[in-house]
SEBA-256595 format. One line per 5 residues: number of its first residue (from 1); their letters; for each residue x, y, z of C-alpha. Coordinates in Angstrom, 3 decimals. Example, Ala and Ser with C-alpha at 12.3 -4.5 7.8 and 13.67 -1.06 7.14 Angstrom:
2
1> as> 12.300:-4.500:7.800; 13.670:-1.060:7.140
! end
This chain:
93
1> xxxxx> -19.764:10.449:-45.551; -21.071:10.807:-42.509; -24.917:9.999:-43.195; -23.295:6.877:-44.844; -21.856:5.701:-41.091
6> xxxxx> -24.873:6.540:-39.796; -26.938:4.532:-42.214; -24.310:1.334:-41.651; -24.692:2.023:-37.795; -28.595:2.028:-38.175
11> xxxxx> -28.676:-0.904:-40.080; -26.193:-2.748:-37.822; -28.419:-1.882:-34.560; -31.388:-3.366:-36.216; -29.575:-6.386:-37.771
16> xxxxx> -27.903:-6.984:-33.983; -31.357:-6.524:-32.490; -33.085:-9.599:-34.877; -29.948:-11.885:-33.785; -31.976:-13.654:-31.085
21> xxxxx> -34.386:-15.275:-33.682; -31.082:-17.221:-34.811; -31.244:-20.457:-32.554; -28.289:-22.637:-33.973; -24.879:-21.991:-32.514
26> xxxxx> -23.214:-22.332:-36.310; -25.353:-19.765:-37.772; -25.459:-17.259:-35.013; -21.575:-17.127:-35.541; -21.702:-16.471:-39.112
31> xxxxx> -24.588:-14.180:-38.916; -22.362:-12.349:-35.801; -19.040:-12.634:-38.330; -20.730:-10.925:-41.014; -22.099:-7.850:-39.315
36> xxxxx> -18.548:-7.707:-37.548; -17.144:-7.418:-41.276; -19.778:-4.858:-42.382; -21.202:-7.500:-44.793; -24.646:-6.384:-43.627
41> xxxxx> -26.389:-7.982:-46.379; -24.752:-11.131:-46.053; -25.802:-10.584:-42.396; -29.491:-10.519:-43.340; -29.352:-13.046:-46.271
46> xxxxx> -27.655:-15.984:-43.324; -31.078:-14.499:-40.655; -33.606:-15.051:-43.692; -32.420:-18.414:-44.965; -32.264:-19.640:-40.636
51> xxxxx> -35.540:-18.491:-40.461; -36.962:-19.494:-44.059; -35.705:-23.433:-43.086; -38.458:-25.804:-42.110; -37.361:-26.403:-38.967
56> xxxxx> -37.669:-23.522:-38.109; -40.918:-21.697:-36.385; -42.387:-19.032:-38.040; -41.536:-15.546:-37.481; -43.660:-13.088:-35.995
61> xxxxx> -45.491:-9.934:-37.324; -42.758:-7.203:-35.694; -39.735:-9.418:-36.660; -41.070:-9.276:-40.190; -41.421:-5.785:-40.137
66> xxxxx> -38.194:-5.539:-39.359; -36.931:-7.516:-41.829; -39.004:-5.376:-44.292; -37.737:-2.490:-43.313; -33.733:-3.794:-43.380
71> xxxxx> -34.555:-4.986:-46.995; -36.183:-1.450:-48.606; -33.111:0.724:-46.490; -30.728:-1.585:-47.860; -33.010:-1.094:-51.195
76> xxxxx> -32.719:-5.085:-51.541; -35.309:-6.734:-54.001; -35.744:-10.492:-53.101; -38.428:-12.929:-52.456; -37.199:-13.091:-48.731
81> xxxxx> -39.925:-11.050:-47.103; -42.716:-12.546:-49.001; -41.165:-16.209:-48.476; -41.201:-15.636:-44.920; -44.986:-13.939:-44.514
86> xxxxx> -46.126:-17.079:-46.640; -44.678:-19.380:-44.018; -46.535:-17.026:-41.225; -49.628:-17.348:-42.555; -49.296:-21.033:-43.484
91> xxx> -48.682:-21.339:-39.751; -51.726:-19.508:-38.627; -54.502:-20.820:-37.063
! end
């Protein structure tokens, strides 16, 4: 039980440290809600769909790492990751 916590608390810390990329008042509550709750997946799903909408720039190389990472420890399989490289590189010199 107590590698469990420690996973929830890791993912947590890295989830809190990506909150800054979340620009829009509404969504930075939500996003801050759901990691309150423990709904850390919900948590990353409401940062990848801010940060997948058009309006919004595209991430960088470390944030995307991140993200990366948060997906495989939270052994998620989605299109997020690649969705949001595509839109780096489409925004690349």
């Amino acid at each position: 039980m107590k590698d469990l916590r420690a996973h929830y608390r890791d993912v947590n810390e890295r989830l809190t440290g990506l909150k800054d990329l979340i620009s829009d008042a509404d969504r930075l509550r939500y996003f801050e809600e759901s990691l309150a709750a423990n709904e850390l997946e919900v948590a990353l799903h409401a940062l990848c769909d801010f940060l997948l909408e058009p309006r919004t720039p595209p991430v960088s190389r470390v944030p995307l790492r991140e993200i990366e990472t948060l997906h495989a420890l939270m052994e998620i399989q989605d299109d997020c990751t690649k969705r949001l490289a595509e839109k780096a590189d489409g925004a690349a010199p």
